[in-house]
mmCIF file of the N, C-alpha and C atoms, coordinates in Angstrom:
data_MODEL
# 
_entry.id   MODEL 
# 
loop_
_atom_site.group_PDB 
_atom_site.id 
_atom_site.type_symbol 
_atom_site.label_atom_id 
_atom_site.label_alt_id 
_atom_site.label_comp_id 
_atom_site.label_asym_id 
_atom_site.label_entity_id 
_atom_site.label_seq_id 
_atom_site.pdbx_PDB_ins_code 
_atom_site.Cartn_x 
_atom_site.Cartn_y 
_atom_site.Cartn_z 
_atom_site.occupancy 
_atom_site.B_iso_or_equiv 
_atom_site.pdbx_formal_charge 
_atom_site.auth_seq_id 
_atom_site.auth_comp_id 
_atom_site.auth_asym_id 
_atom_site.auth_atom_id 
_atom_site.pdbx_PDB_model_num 
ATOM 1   N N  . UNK A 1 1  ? 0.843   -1.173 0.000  1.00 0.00 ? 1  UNK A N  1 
ATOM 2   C CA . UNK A 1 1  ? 0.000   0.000  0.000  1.00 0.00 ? 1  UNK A CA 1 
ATOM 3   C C  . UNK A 1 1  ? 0.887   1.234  0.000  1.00 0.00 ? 1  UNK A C  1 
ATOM 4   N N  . UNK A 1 2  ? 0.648   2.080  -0.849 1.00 0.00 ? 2  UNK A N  1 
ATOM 5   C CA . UNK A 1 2  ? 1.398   3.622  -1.192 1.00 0.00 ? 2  UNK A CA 1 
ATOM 6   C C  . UNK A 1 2  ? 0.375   4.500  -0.224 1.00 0.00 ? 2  UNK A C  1 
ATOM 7   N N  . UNK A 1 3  ? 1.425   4.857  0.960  1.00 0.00 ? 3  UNK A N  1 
ATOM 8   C CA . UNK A 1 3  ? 0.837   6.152  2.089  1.00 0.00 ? 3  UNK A CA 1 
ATOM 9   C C  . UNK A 1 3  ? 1.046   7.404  1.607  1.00 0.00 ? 3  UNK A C  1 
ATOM 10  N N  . UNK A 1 4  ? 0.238   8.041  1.410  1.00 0.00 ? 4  UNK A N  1 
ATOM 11  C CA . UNK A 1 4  ? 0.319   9.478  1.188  1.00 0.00 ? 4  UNK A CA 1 
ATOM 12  C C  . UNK A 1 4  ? 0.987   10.058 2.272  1.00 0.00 ? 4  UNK A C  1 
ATOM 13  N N  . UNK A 1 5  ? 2.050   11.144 1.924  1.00 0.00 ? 5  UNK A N  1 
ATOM 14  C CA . UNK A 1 5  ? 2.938   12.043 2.665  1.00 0.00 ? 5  UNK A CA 1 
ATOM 15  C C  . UNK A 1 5  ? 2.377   12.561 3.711  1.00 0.00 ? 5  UNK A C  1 
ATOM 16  N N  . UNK A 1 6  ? 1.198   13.294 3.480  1.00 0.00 ? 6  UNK A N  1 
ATOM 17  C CA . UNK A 1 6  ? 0.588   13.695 4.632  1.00 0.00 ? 6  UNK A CA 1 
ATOM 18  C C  . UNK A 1 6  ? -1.178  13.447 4.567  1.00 0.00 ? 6  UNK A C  1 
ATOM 19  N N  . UNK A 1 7  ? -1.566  13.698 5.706  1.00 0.00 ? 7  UNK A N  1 
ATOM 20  C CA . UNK A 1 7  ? -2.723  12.684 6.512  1.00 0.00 ? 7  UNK A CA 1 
ATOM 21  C C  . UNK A 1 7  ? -3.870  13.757 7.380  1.00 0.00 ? 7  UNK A C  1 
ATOM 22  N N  . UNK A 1 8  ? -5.092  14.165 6.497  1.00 0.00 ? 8  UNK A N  1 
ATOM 23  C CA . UNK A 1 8  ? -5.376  14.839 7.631  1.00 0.00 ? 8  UNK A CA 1 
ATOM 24  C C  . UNK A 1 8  ? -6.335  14.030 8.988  1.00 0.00 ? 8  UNK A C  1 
ATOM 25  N N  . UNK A 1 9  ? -5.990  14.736 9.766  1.00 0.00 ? 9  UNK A N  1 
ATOM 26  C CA . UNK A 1 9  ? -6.993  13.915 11.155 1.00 0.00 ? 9  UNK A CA 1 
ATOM 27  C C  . UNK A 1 9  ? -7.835  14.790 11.757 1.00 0.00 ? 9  UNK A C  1 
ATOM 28  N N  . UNK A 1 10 ? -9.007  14.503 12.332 1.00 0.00 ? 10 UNK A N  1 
ATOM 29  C CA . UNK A 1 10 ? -9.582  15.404 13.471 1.00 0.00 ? 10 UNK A CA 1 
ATOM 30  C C  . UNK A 1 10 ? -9.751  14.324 14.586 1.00 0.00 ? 10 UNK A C  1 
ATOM 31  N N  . UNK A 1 11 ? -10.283 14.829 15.845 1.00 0.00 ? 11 UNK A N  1 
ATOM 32  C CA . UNK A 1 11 ? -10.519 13.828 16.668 1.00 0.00 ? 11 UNK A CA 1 
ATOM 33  C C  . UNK A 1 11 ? -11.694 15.087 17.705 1.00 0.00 ? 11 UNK A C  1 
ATOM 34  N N  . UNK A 1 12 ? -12.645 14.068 18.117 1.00 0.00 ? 12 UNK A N  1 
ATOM 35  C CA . UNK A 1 12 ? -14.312 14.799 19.120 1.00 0.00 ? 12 UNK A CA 1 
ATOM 36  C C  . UNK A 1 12 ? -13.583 15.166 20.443 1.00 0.00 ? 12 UNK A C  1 
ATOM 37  N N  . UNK A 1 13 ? -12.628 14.720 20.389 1.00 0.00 ? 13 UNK A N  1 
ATOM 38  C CA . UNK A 1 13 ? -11.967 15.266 21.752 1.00 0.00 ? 13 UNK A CA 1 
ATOM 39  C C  . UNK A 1 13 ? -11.250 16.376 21.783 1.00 0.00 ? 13 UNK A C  1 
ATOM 40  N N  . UNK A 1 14 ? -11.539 17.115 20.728 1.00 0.00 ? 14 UNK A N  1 
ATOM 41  C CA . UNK A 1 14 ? -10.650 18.249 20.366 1.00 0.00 ? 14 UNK A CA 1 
ATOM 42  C C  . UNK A 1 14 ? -11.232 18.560 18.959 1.00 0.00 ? 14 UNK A C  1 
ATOM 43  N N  . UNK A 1 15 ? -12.557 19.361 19.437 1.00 0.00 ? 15 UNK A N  1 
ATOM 44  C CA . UNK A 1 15 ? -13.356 19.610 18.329 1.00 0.00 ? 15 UNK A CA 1 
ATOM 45  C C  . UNK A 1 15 ? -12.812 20.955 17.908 1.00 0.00 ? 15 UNK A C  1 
ATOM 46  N N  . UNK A 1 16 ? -11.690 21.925 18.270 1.00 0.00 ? 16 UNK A N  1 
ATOM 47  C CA . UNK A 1 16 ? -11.290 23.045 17.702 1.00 0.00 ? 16 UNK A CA 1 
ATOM 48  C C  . UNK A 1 16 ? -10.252 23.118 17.355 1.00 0.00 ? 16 UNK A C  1 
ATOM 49  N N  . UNK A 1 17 ? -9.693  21.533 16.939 1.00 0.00 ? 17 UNK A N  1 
ATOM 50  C CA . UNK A 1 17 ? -8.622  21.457 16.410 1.00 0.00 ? 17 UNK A CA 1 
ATOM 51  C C  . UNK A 1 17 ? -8.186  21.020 15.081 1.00 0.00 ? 17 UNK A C  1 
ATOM 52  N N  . UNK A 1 18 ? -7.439  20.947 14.286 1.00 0.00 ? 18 UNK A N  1 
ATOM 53  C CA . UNK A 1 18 ? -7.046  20.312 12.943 1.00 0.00 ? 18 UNK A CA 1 
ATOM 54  C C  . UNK A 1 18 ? -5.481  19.589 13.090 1.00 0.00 ? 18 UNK A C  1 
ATOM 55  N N  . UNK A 1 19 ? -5.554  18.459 12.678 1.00 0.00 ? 19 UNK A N  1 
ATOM 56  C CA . UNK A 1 19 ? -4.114  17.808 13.359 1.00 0.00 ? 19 UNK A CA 1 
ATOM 57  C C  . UNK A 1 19 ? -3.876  17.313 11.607 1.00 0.00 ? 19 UNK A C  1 
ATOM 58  N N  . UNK A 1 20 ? -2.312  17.511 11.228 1.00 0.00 ? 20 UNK A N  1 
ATOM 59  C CA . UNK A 1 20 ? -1.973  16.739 9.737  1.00 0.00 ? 20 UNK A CA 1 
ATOM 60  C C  . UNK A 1 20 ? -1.138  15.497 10.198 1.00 0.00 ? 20 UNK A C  1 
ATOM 61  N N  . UNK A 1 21 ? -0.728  14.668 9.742  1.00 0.00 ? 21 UNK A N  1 
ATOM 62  C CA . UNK A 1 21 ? 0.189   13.599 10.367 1.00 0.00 ? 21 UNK A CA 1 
ATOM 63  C C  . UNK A 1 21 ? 1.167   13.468 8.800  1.00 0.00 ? 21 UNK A C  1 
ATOM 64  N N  . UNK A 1 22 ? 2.627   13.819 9.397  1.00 0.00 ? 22 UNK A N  1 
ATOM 65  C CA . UNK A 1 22 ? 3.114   13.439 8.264  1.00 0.00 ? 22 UNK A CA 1 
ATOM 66  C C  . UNK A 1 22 ? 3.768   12.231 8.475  1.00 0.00 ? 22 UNK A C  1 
ATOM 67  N N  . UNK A 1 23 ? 3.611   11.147 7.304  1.00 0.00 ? 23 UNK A N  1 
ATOM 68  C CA . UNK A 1 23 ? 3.832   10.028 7.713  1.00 0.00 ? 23 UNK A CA 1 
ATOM 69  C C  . UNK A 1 23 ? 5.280   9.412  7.095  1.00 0.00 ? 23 UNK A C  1 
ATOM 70  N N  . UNK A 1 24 ? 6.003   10.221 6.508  1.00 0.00 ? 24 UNK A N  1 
ATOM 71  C CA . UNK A 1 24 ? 7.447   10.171 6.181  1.00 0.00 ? 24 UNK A CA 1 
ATOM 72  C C  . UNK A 1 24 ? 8.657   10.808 7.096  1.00 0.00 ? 24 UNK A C  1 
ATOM 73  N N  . UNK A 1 25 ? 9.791   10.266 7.032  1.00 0.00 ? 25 UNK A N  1 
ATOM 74  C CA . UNK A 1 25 ? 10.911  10.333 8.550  1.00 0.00 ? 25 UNK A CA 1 
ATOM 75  C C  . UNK A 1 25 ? 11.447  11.743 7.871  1.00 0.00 ? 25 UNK A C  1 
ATOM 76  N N  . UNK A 1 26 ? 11.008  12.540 8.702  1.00 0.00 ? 26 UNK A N  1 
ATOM 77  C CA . UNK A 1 26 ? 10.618  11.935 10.650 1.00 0.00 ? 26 UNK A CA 1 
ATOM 78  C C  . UNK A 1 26 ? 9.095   12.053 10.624 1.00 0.00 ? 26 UNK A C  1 
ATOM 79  N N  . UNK A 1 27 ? 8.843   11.520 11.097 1.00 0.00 ? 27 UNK A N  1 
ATOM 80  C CA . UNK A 1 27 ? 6.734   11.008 11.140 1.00 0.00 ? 27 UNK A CA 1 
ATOM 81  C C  . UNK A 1 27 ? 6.783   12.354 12.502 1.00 0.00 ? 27 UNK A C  1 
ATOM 82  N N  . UNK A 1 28 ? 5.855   12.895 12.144 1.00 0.00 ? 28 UNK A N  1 
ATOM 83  C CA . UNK A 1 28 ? 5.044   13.847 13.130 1.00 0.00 ? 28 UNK A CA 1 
ATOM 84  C C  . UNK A 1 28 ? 3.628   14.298 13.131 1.00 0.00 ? 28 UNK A C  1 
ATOM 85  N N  . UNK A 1 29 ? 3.051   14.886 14.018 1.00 0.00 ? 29 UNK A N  1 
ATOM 86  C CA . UNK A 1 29 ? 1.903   15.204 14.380 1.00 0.00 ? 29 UNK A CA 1 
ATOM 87  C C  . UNK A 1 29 ? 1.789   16.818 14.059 1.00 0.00 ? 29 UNK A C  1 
ATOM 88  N N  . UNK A 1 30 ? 0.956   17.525 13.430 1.00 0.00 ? 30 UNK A N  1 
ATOM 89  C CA . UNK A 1 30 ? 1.342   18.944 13.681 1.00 0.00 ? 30 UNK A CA 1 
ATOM 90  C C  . UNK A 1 30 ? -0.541  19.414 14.265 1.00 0.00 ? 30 UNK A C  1 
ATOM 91  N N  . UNK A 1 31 ? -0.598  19.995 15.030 1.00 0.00 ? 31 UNK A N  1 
ATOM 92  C CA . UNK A 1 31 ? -1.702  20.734 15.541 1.00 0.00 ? 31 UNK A CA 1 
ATOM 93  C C  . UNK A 1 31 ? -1.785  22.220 15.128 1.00 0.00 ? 31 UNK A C  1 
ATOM 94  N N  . UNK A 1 32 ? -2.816  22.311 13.631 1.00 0.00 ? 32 UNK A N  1 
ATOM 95  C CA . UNK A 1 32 ? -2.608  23.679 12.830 1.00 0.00 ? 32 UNK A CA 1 
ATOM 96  C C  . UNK A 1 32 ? -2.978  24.826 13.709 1.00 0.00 ? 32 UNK A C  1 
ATOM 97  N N  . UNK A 1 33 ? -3.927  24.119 14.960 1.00 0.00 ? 33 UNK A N  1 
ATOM 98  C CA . UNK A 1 33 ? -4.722  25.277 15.587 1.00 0.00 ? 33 UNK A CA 1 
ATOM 99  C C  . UNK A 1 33 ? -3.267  26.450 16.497 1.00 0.00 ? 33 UNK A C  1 
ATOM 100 N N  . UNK A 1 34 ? -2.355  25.460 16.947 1.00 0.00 ? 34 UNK A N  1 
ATOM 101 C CA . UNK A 1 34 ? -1.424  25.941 17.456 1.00 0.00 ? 34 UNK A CA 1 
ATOM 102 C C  . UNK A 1 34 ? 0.495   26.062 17.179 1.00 0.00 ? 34 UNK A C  1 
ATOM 103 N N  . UNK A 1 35 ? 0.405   25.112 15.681 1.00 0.00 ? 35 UNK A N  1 
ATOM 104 C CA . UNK A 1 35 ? 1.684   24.838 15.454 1.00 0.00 ? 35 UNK A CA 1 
ATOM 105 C C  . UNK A 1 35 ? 2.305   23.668 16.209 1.00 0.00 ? 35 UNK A C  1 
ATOM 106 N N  . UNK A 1 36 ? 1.375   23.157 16.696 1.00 0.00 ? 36 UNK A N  1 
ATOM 107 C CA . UNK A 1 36 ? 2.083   22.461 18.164 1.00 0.00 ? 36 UNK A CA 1 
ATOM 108 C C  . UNK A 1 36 ? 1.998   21.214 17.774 1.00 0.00 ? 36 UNK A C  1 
ATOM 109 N N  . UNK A 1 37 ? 3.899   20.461 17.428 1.00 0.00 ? 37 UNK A N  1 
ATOM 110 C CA . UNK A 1 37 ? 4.331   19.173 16.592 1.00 0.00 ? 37 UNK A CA 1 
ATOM 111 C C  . UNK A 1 37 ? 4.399   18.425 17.849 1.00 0.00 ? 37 UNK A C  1 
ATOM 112 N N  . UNK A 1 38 ? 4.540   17.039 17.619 1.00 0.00 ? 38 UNK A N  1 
ATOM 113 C CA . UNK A 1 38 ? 4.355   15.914 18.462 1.00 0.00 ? 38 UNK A CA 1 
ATOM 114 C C  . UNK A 1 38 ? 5.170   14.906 17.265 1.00 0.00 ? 38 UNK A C  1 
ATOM 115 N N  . UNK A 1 39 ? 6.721   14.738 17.590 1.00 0.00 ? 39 UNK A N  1 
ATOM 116 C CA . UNK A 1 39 ? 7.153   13.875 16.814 1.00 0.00 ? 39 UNK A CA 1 
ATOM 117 C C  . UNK A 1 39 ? 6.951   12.808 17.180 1.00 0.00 ? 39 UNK A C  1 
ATOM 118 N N  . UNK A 1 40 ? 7.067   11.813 15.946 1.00 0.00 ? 40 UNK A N  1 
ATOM 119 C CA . UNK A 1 40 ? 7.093   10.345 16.472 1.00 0.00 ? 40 UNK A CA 1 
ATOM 120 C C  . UNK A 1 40 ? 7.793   9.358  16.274 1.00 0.00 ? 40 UNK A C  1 
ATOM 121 N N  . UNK A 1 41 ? 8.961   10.152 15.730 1.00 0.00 ? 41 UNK A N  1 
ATOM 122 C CA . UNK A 1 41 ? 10.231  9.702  15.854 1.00 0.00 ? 41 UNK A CA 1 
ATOM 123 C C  . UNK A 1 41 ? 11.263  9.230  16.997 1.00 0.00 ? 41 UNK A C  1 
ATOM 124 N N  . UNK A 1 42 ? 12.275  8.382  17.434 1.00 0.00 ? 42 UNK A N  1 
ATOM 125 C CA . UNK A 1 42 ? 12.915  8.925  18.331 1.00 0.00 ? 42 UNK A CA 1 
ATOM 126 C C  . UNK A 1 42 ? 14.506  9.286  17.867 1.00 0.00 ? 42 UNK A C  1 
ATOM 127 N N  . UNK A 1 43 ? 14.342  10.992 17.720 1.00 0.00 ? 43 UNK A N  1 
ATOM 128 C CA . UNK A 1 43 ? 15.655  11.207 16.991 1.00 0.00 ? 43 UNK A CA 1 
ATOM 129 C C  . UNK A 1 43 ? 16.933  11.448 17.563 1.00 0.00 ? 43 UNK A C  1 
ATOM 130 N N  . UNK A 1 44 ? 18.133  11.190 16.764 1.00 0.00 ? 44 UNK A N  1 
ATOM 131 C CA . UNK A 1 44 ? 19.173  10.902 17.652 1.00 0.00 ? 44 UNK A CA 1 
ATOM 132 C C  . UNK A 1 44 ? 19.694  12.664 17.216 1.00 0.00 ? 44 UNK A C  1 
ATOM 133 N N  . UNK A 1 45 ? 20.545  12.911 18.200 1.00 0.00 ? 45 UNK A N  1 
ATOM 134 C CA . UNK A 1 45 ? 21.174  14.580 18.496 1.00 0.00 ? 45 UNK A CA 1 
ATOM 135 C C  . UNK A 1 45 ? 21.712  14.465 17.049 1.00 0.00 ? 45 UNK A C  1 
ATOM 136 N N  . UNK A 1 46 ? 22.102  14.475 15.992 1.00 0.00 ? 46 UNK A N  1 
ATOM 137 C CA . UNK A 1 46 ? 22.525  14.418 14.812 1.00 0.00 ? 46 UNK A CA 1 
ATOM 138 C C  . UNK A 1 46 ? 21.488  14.918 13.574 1.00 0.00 ? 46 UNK A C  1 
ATOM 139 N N  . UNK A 1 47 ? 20.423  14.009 14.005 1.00 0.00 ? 47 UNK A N  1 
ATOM 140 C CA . UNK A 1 47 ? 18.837  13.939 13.386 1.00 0.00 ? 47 UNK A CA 1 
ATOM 141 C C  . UNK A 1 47 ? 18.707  15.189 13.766 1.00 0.00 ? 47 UNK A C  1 
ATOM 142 N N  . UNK A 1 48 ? 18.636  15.458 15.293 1.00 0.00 ? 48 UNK A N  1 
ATOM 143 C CA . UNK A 1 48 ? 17.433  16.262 16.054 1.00 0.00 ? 48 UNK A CA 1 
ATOM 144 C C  . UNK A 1 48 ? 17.626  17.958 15.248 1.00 0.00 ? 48 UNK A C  1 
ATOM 145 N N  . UNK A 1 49 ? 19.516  18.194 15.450 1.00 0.00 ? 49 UNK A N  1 
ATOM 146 C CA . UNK A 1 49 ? 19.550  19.433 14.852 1.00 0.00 ? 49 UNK A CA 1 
ATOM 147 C C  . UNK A 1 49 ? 19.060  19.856 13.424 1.00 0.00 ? 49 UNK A C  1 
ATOM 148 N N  . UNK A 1 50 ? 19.291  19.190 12.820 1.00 0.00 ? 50 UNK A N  1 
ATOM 149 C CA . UNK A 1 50 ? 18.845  19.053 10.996 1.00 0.00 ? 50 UNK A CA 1 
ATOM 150 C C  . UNK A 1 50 ? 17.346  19.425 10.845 1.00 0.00 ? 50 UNK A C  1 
ATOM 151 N N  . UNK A 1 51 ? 17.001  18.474 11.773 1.00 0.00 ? 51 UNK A N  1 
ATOM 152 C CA . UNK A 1 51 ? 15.254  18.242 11.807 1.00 0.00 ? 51 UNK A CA 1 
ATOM 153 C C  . UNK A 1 51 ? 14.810  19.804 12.525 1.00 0.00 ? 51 UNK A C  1 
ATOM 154 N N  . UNK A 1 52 ? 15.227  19.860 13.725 1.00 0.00 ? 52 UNK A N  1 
ATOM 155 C CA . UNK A 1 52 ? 15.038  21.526 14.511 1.00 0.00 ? 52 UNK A CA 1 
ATOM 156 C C  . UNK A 1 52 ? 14.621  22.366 13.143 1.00 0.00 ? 52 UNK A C  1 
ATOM 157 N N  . UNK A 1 53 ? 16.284  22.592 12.502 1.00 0.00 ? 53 UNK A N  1 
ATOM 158 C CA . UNK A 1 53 ? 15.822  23.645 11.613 1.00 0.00 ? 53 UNK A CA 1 
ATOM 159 C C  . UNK A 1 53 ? 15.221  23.573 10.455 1.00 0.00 ? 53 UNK A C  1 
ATOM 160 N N  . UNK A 1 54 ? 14.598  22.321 10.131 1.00 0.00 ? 54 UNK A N  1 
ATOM 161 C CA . UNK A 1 54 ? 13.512  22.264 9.128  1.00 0.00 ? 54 UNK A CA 1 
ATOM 162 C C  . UNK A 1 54 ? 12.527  22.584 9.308  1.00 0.00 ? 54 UNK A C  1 
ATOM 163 N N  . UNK A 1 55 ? 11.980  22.034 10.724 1.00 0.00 ? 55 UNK A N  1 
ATOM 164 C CA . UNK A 1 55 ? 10.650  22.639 11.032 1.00 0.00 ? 55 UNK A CA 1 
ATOM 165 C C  . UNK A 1 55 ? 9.766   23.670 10.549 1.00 0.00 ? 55 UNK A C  1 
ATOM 166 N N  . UNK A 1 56 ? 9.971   24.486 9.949  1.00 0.00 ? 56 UNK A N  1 
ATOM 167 C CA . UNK A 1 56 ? 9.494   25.802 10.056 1.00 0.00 ? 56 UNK A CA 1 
ATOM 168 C C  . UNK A 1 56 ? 8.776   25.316 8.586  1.00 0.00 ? 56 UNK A C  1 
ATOM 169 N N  . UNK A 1 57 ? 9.705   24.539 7.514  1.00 0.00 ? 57 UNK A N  1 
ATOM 170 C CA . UNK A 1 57 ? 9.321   24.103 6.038  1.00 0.00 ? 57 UNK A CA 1 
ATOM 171 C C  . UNK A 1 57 ? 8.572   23.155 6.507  1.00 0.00 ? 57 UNK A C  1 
ATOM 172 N N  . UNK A 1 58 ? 8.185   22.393 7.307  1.00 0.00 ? 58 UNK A N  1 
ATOM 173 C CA . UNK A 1 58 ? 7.689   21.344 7.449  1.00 0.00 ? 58 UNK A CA 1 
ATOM 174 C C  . UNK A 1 58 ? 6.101   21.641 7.935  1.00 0.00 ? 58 UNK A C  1 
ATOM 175 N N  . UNK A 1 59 ? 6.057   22.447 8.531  1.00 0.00 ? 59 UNK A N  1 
ATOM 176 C CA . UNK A 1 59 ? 4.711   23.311 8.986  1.00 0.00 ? 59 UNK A CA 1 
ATOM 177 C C  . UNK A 1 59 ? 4.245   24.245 8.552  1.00 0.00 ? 59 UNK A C  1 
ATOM 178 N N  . UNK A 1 60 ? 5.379   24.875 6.903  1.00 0.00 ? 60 UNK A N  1 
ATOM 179 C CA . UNK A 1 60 ? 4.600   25.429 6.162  1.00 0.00 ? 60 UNK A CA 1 
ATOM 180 C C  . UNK A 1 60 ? 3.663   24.599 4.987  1.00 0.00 ? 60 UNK A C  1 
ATOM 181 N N  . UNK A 1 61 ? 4.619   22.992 4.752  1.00 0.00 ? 61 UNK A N  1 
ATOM 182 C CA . UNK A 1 61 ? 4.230   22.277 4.348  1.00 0.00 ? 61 UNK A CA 1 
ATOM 183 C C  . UNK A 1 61 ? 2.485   21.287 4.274  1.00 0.00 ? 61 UNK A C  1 
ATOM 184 N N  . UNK A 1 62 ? 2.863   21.105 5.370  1.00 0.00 ? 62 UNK A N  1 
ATOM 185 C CA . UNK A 1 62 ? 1.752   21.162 6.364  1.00 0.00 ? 62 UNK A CA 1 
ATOM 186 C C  . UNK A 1 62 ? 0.364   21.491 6.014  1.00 0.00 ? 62 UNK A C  1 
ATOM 187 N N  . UNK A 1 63 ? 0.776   23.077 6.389  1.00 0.00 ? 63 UNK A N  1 
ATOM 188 C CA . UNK A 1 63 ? 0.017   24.226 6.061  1.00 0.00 ? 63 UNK A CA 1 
ATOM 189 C C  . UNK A 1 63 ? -1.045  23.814 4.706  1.00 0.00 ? 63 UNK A C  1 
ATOM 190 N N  . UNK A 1 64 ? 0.223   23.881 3.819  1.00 0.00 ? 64 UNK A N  1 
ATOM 191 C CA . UNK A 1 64 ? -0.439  24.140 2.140  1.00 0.00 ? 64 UNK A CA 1 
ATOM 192 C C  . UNK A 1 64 ? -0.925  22.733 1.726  1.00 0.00 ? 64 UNK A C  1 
ATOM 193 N N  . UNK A 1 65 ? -0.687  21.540 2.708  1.00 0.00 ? 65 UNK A N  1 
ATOM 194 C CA . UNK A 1 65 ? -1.501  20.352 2.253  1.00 0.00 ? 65 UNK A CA 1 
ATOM 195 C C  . UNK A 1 65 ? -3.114  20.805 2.843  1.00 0.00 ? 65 UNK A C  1 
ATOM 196 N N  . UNK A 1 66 ? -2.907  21.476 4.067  1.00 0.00 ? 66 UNK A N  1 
ATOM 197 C CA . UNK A 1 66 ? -4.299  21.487 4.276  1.00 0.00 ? 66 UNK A CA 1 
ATOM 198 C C  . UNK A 1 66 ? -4.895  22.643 4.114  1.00 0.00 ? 66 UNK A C  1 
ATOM 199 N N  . UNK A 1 67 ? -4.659  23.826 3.388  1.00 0.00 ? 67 UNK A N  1 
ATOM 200 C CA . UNK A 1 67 ? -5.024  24.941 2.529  1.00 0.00 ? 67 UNK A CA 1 
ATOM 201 C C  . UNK A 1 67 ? -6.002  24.051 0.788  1.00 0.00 ? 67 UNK A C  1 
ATOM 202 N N  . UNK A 1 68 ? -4.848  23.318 0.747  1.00 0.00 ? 68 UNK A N  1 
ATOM 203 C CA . UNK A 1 68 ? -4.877  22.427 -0.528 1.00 0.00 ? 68 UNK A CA 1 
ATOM 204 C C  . UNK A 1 68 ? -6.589  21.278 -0.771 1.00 0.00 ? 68 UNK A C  1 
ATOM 205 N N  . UNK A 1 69 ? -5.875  20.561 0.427  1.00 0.00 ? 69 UNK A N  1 
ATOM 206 C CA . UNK A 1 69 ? -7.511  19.545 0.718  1.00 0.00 ? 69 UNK A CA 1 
ATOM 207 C C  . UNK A 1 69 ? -8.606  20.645 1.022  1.00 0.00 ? 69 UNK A C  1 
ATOM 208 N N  . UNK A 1 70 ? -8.635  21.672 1.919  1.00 0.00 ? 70 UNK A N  1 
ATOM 209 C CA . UNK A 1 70 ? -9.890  22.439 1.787  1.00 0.00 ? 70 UNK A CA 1 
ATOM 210 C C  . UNK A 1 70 ? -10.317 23.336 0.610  1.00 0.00 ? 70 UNK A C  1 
ATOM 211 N N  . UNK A 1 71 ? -9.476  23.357 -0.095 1.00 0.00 ? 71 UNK A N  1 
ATOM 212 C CA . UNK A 1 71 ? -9.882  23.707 -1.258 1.00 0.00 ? 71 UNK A CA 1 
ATOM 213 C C  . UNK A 1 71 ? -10.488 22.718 -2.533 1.00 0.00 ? 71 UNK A C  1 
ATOM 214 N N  . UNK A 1 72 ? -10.295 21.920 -2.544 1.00 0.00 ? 72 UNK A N  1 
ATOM 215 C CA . UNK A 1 72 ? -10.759 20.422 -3.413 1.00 0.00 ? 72 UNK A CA 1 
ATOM 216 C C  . UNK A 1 72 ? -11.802 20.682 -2.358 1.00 0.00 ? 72 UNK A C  1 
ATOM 217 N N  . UNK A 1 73 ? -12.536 20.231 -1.204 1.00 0.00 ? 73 UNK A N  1 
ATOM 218 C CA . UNK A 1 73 ? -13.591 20.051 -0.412 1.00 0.00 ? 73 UNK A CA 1 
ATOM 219 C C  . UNK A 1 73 ? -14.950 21.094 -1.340 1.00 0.00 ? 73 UNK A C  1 
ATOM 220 N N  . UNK A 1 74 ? -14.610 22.364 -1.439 1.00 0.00 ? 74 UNK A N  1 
ATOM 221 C CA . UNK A 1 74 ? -15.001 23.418 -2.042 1.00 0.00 ? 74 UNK A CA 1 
ATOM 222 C C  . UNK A 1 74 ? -15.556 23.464 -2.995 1.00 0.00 ? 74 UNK A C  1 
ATOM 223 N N  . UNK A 1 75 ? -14.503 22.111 -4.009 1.00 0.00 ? 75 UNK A N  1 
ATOM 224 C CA . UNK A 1 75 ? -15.425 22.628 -5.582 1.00 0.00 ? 75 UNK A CA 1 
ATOM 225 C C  . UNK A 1 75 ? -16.241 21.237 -6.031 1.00 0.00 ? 75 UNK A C  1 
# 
C-alpha cells in the first residue's frame, strides 16, 4: 500500500482542532490550531539538529496540504 505524505486527522476530543500527520521520517503530528508538533520519531542529536531547523518548512508544508484539501472540499 502507497501512504500518502501527509494525513489529515480530526478527533471529538478536540473539536477546535485540525491535526496533519506526516507520515514520512521523521513522522510527526502537527496541531494547525497551534503549530504544536508531536514527533514520532525517536531522533538521535545528529537527526534532532537538521530536523530543529527544518521545522518551520515542514509546517509550512503542512500548512499548504491542508489549505490544498480544503480547497478540493469546495469545488
Amino acid at each position: 500500500m502507497e501512504t500518502p505524505k501527509f494525513l489529515l486527522g480530526d478527533n471529538t476530543d478536540f473539536p477546535e482542532d485540525i491535526f496533519i500527520i506526516h507520515t514520512e521520517f521523521p513522522r510527526f503530528v502537527i496541531n494547525l490550531k497551534n503549530d504544536e508538533v508531536a514527533w514520532l520519531e525517536e531522533l538521535d542529536r545528529e537527526d534532532e539538529k537538521e530536523i530543529l531547523s527544518e521545522t518551520e518548512n515542514m509546517i509550512k508544508a503542512a500548512s499548504e496540504f491542508y489549505d490544498r484539501e480544503m480547497s478540493r472540499y469546495e469545488s
